[in-house]
C-alpha positions in Angstrom: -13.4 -2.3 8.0 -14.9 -0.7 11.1 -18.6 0.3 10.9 -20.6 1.7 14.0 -23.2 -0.6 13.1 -21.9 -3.6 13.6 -22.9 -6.2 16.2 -20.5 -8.4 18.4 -21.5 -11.7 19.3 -18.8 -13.8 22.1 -19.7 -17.6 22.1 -21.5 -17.2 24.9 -24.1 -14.8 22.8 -24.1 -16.5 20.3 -25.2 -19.9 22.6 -27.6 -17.7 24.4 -28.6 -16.5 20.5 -29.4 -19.9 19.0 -31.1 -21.2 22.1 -33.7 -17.7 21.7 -34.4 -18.4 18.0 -34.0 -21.9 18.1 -31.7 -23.0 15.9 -31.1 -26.6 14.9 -28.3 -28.3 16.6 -26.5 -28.0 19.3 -23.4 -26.7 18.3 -21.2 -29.7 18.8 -19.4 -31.4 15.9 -21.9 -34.3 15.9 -25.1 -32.1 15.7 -23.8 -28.1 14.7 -26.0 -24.8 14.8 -27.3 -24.6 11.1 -28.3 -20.8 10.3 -30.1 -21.1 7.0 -32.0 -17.3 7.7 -30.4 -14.7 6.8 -32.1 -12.6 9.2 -30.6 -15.0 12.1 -27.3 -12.8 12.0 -27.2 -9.1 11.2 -25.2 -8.5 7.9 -22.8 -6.5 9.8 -21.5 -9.0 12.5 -18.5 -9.9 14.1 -17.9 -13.0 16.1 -15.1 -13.6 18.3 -13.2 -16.5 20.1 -15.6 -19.4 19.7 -15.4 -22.8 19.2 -19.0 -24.5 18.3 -19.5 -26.0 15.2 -21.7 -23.6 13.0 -22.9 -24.4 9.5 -24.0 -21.2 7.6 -26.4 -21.8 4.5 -27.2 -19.8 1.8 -27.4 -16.4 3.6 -26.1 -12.8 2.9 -24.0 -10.5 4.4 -22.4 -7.1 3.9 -19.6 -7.2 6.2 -18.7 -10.3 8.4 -15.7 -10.4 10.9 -14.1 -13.8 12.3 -11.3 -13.4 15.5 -9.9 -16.5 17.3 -12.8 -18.4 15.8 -13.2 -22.6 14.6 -15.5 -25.0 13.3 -18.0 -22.5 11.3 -18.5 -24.3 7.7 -20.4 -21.6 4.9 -22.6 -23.2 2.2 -23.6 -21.2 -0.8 -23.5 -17.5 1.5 -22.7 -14.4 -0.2 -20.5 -11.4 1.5 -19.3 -7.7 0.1 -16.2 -7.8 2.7 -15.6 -11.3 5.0 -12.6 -10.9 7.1 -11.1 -14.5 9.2 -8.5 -12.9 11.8 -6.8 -15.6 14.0 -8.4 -18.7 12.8 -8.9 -22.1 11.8 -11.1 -25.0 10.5 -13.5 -23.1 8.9 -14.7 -23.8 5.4 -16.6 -22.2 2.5 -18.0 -23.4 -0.5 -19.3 -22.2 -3.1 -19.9 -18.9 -2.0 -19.2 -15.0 -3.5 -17.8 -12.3 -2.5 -18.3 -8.9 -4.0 -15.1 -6.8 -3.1 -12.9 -8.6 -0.6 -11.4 -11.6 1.5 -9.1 -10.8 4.0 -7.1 -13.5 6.3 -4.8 -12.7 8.9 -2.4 -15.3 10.8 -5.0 -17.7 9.7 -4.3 -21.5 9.1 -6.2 -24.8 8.1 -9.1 -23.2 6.1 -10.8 -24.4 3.0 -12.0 -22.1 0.6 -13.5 -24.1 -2.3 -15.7 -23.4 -5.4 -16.1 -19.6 -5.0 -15.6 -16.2 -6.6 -13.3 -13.8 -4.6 -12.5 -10.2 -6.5 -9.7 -9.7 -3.5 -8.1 -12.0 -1.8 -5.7 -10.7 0.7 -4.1 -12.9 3.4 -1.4 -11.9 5.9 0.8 -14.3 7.8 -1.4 -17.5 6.9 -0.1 -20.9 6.2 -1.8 -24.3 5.0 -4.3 -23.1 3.8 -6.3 -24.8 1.0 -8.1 -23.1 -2.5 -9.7 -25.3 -4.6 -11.6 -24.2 -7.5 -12.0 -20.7 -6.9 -11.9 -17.7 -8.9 -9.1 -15.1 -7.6 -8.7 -12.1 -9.7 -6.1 -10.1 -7.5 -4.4 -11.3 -4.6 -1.8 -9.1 -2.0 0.5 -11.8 -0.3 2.2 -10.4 2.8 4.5 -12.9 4.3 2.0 -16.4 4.2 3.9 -19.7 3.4 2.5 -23.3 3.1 -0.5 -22.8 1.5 -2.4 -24.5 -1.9 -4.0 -23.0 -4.7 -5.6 -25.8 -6.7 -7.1 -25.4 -10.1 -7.0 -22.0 -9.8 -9.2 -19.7 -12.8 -6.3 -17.1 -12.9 -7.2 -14.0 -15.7 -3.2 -13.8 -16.3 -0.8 -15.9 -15.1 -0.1 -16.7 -11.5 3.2 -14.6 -11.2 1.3 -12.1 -12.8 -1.6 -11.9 -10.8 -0.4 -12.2 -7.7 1.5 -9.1 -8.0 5.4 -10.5 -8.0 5.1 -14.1 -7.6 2.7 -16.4 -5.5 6.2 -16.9 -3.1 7.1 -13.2 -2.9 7.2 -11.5 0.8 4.9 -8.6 -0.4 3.1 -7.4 -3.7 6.6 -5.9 -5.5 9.2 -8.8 -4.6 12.0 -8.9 -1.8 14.4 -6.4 -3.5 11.3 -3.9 -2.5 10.5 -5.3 0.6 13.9 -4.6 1.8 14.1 -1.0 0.0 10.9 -0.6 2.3 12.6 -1.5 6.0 15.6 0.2 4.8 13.2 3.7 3.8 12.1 3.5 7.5 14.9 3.3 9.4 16.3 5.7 6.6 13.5 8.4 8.0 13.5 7.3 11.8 17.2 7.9 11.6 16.1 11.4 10.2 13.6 12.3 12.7 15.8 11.1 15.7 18.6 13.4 14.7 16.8 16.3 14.0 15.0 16.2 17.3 18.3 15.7 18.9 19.8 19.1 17.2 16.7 21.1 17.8 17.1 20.0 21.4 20.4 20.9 22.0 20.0 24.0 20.8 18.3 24.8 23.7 14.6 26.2 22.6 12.4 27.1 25.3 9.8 27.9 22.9 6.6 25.5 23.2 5.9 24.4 20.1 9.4 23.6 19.6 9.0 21.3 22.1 6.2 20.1 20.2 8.0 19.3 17.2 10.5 17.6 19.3 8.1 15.1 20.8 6.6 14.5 17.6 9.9 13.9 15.8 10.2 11.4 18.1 7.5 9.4 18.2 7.6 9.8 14.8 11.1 8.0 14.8 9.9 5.4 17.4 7.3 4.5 15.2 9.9 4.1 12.1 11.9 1.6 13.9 9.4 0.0 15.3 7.5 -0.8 11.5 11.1 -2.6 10.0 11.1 -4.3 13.2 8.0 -5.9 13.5 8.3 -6.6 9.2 11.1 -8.3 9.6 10.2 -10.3 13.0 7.1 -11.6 10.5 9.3 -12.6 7.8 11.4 -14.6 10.2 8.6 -16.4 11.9 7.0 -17.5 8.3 10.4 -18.5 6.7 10.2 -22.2 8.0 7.5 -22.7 6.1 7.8 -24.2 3.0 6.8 -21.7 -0.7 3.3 -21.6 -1.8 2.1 -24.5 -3.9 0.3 -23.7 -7.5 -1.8 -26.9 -8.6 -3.2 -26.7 -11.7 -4.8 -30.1 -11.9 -6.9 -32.1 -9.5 -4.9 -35.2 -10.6 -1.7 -33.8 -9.2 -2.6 -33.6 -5.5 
């Protein structure tokens, strides 16, 4: 979600940030930055590449963004969209989100006691869910991670859309109709760039339609390509682990 409104904080603002308002802590693991206003961030934020140890408590936000971050712990916050891109060792608990929870080549996170409509994560592994409520989740490629005591509306291969270990929402068998469908129509493009060229046109927007043809068969290698370079690097991983009761872990 991209919104002109939103405000980008680096570690160094957001040092420079707590030492204005005077936030308690210093933002080591000993003594972190506690943020109980919700005024103290804007609810359209994003924070990028830091390390200090934040503890968010009971505050609200519309959109919040997360890249290359650690050591931020939520208490009882509330979000419409809260994206984690890149990171790790962050918590939430009990908190609620009203549409979405996106996490992309995340890892180590706890998400615990909390109501997420969406849930879609992307290339993540060992993570941990513990008592949430998930009502939809899109699983592209993440491995390794724990869903424990789950509150499901159907069952889990049901709600996950495939099975909680499938590549993407529709199973392998689609994932691989997919690549093939690409290649299928950069194969396409490429040729029919390569005939309209030899045929010698001088007209412009021939030429056009040449260069985009293309691109538009670089572009249809490259997806496949990248799909299946993410597929391999999550395959070591061990499946997705459903566990239904506390006592099991």
């Amino acid at each position: 979600m991209k919104l002109s409104s939103n405000t980008n904080y680096s570690e160094n603002d957001l040092y420079q940030k707590a030492i204005n308002e005077k936030w308690v802590g210093n933002g080591t693991s000993e003594n972190p930055f506690i943020i109980e206003n919700t005024h103290s961030l804007p609810d359209h934020s994003i924070i990028k590449s830091s390390s200090l140890h934040i503890l968010i408590k009971n505050c609200t936000f519309k959109m919040i963004s997360f890249k290359s971050c650690k050591n931020i712990k939520f208490e009882g916050c509330s979000f419409e969209y809260a994206a984690l891109s890149k990171c790790s060792r962050i918590n939430l608990g009990n908190c609620s989100f009203k549409e979405t929870l996106e996490l992309r080549y995340s890892h180590n996170l706890c998400i615990q006691d909390s109501h997420i409509p969406f849930l879609i994560f992307s290339m993540c592994y060992e993570n941990h869910f513990k008592t949430c409520t998930i009502t939809r989740i899109f699983n592209a490629f993440s491995r390794a991670n724990i869903f424990e005591n789950i509150d499901a509306p159907e069952d889990y291969n049901t709600f996950v859309g495939g099975g909680l270990n499938t590549l993407v929402r529709g199973g392998t068998k689609k994932y691989f109709t997919r690549l093939l469908g690409f290649i299928a129509a950069g194969t396409l493009s490429l040729i029919s760039a390569i005939l309209i060229f030899i045929n010698d046109y001088s007209n412009s927007i021939i030429w056009s339609l040449i260069g985009g043809l293309v691109f538009m068969a670089f572009i249809l290698f490259i997806v496949p390509l990248a799909l299946y370079l993410d597929n391999r690097k999550m395959q070591h991983y061990p499946d997705n682990q459903i566990i239904k009761r506390s006592s099991e872990v």
